[in-house]
Structures are given as structure tokens and as C-alpha cells.
mmCIF file of the C-alpha atoms, coordinates in Angstrom:
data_MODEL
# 
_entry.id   MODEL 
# 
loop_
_atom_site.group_PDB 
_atom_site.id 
_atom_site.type_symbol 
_atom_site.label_atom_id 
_atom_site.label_alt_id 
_atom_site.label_comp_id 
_atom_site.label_asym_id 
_atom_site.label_entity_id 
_atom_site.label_seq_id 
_atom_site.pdbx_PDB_ins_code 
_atom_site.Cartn_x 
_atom_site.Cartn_y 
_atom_site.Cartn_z 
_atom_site.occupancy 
_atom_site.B_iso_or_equiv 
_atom_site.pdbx_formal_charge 
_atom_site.auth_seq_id 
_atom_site.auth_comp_id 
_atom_site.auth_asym_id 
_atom_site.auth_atom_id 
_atom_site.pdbx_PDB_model_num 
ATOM 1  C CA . UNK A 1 1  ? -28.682 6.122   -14.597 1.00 0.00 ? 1  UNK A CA 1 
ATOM 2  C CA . UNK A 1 2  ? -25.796 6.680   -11.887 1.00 0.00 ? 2  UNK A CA 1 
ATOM 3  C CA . UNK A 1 3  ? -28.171 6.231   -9.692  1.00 0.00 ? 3  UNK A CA 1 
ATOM 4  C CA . UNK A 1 4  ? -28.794 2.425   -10.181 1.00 0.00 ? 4  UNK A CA 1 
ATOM 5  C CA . UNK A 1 5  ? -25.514 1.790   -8.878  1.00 0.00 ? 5  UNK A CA 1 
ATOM 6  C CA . UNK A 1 6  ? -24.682 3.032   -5.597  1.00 0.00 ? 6  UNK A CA 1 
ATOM 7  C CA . UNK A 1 7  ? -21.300 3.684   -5.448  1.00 0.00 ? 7  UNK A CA 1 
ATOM 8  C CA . UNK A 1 8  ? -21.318 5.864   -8.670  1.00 0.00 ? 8  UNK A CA 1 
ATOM 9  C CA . UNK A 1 9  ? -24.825 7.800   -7.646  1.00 0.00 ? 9  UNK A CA 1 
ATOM 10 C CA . UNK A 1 10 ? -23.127 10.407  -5.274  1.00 0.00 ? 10 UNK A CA 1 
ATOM 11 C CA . UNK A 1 11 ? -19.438 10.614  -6.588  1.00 0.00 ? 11 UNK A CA 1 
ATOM 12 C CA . UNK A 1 12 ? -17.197 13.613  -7.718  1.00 0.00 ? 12 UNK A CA 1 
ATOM 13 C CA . UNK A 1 13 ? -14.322 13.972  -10.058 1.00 0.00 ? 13 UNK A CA 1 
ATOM 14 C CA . UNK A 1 14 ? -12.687 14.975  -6.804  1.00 0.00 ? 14 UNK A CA 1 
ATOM 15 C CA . UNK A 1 15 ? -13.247 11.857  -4.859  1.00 0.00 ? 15 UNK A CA 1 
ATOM 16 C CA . UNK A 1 16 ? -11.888 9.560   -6.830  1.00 0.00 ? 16 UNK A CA 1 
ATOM 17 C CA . UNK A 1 17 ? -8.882  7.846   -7.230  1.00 0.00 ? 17 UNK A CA 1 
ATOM 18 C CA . UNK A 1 18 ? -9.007  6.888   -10.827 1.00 0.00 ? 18 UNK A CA 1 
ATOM 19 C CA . UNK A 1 19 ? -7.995  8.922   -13.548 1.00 0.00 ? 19 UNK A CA 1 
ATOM 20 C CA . UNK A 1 20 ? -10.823 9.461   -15.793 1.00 0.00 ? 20 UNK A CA 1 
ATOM 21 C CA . UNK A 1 21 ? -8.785  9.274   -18.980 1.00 0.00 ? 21 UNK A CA 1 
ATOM 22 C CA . UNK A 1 22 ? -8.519  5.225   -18.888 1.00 0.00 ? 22 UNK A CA 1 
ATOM 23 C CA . UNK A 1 23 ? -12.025 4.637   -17.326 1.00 0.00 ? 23 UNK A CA 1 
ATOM 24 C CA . UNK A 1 24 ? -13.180 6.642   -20.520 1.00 0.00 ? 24 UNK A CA 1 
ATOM 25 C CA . UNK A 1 25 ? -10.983 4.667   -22.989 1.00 0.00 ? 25 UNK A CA 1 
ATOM 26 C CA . UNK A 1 26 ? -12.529 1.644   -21.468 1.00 0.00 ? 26 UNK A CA 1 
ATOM 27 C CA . UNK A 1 27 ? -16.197 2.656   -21.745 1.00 0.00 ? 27 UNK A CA 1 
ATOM 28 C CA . UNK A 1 28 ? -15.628 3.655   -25.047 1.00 0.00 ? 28 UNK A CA 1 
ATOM 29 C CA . UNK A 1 29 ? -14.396 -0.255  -26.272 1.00 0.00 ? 29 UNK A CA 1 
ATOM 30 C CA . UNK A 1 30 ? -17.713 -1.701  -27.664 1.00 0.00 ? 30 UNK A CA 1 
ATOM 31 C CA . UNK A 1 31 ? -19.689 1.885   -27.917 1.00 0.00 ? 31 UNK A CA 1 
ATOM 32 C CA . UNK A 1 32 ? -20.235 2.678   -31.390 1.00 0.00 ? 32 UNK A CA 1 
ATOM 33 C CA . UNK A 1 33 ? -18.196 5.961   -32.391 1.00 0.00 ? 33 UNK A CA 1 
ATOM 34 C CA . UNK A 1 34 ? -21.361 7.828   -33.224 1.00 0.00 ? 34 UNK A CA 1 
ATOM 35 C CA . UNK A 1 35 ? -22.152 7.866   -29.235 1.00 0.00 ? 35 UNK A CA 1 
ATOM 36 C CA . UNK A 1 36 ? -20.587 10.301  -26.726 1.00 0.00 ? 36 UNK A CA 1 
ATOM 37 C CA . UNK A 1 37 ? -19.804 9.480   -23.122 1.00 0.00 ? 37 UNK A CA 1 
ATOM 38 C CA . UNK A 1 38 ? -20.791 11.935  -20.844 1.00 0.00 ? 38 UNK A CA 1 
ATOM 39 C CA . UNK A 1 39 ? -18.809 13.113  -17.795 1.00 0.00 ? 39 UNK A CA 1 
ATOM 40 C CA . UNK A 1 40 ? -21.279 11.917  -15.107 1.00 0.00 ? 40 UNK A CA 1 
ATOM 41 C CA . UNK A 1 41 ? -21.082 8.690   -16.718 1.00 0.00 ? 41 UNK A CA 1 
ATOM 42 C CA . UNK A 1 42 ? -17.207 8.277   -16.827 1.00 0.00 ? 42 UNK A CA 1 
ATOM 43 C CA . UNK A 1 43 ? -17.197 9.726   -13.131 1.00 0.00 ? 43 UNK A CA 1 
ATOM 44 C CA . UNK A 1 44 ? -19.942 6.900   -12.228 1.00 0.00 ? 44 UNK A CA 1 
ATOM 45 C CA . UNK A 1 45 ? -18.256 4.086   -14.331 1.00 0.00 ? 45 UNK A CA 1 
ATOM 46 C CA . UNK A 1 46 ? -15.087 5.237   -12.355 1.00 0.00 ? 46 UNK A CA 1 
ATOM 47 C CA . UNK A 1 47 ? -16.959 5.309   -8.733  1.00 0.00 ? 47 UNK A CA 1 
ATOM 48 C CA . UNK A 1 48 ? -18.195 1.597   -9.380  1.00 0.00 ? 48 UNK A CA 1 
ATOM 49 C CA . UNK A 1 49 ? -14.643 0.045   -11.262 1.00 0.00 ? 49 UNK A CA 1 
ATOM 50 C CA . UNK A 1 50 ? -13.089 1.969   -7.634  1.00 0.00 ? 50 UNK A CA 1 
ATOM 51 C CA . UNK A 1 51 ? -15.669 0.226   -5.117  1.00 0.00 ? 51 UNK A CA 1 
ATOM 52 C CA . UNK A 1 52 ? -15.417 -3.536  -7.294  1.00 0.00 ? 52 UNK A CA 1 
ATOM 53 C CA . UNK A 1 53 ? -11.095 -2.787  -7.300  1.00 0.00 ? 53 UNK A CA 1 
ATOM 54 C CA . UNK A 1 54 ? -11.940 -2.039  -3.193  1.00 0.00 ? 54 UNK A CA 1 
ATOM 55 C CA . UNK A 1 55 ? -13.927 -5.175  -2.483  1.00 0.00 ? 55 UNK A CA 1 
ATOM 56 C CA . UNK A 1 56 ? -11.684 -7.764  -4.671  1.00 0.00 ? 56 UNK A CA 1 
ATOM 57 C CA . UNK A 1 57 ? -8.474  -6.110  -2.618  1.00 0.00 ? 57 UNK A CA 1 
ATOM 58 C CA . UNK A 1 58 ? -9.454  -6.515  0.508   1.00 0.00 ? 58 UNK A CA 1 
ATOM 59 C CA . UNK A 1 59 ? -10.749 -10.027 0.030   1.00 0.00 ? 59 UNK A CA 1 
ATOM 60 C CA . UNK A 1 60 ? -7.744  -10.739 -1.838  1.00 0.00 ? 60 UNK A CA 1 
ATOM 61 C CA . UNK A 1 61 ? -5.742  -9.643  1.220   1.00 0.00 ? 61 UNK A CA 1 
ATOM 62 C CA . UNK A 1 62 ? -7.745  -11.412 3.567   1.00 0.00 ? 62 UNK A CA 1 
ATOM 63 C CA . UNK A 1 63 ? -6.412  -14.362 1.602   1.00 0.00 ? 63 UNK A CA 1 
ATOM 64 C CA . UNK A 1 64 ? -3.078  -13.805 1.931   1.00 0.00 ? 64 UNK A CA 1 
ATOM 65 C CA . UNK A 1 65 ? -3.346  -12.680 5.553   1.00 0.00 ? 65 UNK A CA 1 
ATOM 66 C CA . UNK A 1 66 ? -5.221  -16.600 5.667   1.00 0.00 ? 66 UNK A CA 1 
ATOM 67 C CA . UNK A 1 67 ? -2.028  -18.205 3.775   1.00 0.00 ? 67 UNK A CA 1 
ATOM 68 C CA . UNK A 1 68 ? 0.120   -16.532 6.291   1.00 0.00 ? 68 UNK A CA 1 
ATOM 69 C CA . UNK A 1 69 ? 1.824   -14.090 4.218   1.00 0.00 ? 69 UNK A CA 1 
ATOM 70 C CA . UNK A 1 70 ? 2.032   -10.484 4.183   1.00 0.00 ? 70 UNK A CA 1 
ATOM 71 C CA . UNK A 1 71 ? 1.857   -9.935  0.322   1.00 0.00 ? 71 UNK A CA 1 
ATOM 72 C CA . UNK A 1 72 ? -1.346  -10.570 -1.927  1.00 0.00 ? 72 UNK A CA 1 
ATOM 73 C CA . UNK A 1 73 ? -0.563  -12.447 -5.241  1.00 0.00 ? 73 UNK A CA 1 
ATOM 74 C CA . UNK A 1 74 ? -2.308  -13.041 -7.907  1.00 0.00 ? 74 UNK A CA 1 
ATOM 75 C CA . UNK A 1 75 ? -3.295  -16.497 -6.714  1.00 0.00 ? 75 UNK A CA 1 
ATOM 76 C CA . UNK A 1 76 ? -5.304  -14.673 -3.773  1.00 0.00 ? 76 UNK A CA 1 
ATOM 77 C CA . UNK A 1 77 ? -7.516  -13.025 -6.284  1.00 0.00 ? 77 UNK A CA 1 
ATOM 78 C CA . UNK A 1 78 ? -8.277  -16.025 -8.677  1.00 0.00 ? 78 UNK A CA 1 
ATOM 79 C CA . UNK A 1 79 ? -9.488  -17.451 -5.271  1.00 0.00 ? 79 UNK A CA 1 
ATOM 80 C CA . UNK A 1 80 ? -11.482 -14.694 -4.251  1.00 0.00 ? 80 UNK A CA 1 
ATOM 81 C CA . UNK A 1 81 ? -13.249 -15.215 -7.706  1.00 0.00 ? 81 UNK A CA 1 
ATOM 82 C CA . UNK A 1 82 ? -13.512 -19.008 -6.918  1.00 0.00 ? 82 UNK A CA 1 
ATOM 83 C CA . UNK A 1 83 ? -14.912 -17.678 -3.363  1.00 0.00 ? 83 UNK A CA 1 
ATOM 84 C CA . UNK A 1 84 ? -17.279 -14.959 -4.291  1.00 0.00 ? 84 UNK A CA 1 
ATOM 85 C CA . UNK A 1 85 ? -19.989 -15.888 -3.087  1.00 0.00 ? 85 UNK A CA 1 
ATOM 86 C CA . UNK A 1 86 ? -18.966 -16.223 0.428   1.00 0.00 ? 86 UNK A CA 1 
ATOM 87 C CA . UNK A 1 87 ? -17.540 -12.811 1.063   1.00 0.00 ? 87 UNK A CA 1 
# 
């Protein structure tokens, strides 16, 4: 349920800032084409892919802010992975 996951319990279409189209295409990859994804769930899968894309940024920028430099690279985010566990 959406409601496992707290940032996808209370969202809206409205609210995010994903498009649902590709968050769809995505949950659709390994579900067998006899299954339908419902709208509350591509809203929810959207909420939580929004709130993990929030967290990784900001650590990510924290990072570069760190290394002294003003733009985040991709190097800053393979560290935050390395670093998870500390943030």
C-alpha cells in the first residue's frame, strides 16, 4: 500500500514534479503485461522516486559544496552512495 512508504502515502498528481508518463513506463519493466498499474500507485511510485532524487541531491551537493566547488558532478553522487550511511 502507499501507505507503507511515507512520502507516497499523502501525495497528489498535483504535487509532484515528475511526469507520470516515465514513472509508469518504469513500473511497468518487470510487471507481467497481464497486470495494470493503477494511478495511486504511479502517483506513489512517483512521490517516493521524487523524495530518494531529493535526498541523493542534496547530499550530492553537500559534496561538492565540501570539494569547494559550486557544481555537483557525478563523482559527488557515487560518493554519496559510498557514504550512505552517514547522511
Amino acid at each position: 500500500m502507499a501507505s507503507d512508504f511515507p512520502e507516497g502515502a499523502d501525495a497528489t498528481r498535483d504535487g509532484l514534479e515528475l511526469p507520470i508518463a516515465p514513472v509508469d513506463r518504469i513500473a511497468r519493466l518487470d510487471i507481467d503485461d497481464r497486470y495494470r498499474v493503477s494511478m495511486d500507485a504511479r502517483v506513489a511510485l512517483a512521490a517516493v522516486l521524487e523524495a530518494y532524487a531529493d535526498r541523493v541531491a542534496a547530499a550530492a551537493a553537500v559534496l561538492a559544496r565540501h570539494a569547494a566547488r559550486r557544481t555537483v558532478k557525478a563523482e559527488d553522487v557515487e560518493t554519496y552512495y559510498e557514504l550512505q550511511r552517514y547522511f
